[in-house]
N, C-alpha and C positions, 0 to 999 in steps of 0.2 A: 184424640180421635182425628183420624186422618182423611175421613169421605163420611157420611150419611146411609145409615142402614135403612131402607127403605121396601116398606112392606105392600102392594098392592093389591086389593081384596075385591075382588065383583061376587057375581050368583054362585058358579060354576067353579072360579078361579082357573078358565082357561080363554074364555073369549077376549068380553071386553078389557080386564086385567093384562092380555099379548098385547091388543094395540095399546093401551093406556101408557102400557112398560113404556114400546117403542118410541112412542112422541116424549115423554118423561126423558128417556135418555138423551135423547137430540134438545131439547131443552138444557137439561144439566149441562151435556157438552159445551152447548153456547154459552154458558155461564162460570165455565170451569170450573162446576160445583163436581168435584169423584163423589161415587156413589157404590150401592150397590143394592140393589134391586129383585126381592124374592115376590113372590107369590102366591096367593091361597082363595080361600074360600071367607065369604063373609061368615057363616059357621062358626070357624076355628079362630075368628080373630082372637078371640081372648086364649087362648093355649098361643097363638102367633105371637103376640103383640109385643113380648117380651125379648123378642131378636130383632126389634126394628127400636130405630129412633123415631120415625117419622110411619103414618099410616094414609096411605093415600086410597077412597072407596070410589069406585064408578059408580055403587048403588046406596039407597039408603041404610045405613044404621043406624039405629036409637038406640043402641047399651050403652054406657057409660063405659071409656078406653083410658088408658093410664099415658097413652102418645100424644102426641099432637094429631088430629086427623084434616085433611085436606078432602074435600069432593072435586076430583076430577073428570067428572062427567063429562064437563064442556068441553073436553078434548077426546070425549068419542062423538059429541050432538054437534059441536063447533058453536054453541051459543054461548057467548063471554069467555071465550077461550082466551084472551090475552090477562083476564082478570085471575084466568084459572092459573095460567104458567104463571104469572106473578104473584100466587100465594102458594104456588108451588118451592116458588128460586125464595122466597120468604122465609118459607122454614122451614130449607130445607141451611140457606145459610146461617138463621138462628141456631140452629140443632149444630151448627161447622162453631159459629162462637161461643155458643156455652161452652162448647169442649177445650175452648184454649185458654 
């Protein structure tokens, strides 16, 4: 595997999930972690979940995901945001070394 498939799921799967993307990539850049970064609905995660390695939610879920999931909230609220990008760049490089 050569970047991280990466799935980001809010209410709507068009608000908070554009900005979350946005700060998410300029993160990864900094980290020269490649990616690639789809989009959806908290809904549809479980039909999603299966094209991502990594699942990042701006909102809450309680179903049980088969991904790793990350809440990046804190980088739409700005509260513990450096806590967020750092279990962001976490696993998102776990998910880069399992694959090697």
């Amino acid at each position: 595997m050569n970047q991280v498939r990466i799935l980001i799921a809010c209410g709507s799967g068009i608000a908070t999930s554009t900005v979350a993307q946005e700060k998410i990539k300029e993160i990864l850049a900094k980290e020269n972690i490649p990616a690639t970064i789809t989009k959806g609905t908290v809904a549809r995660l479980p039909e999603l979940q299966d094209a991502a390695d990594v699942i990042m939610l701006t909102t809450r879920y309680n179903k049980p995901l088969d991904k790793p999931v990350v809440s990046v909230f804190g980088l739409i609220s700005g509260i513990n945001e450096e806590q967020t990008e750092k279990q962001i760049v976490d696993a998102c490089r776990k998910v880069l070394e399992s694959a090697s």
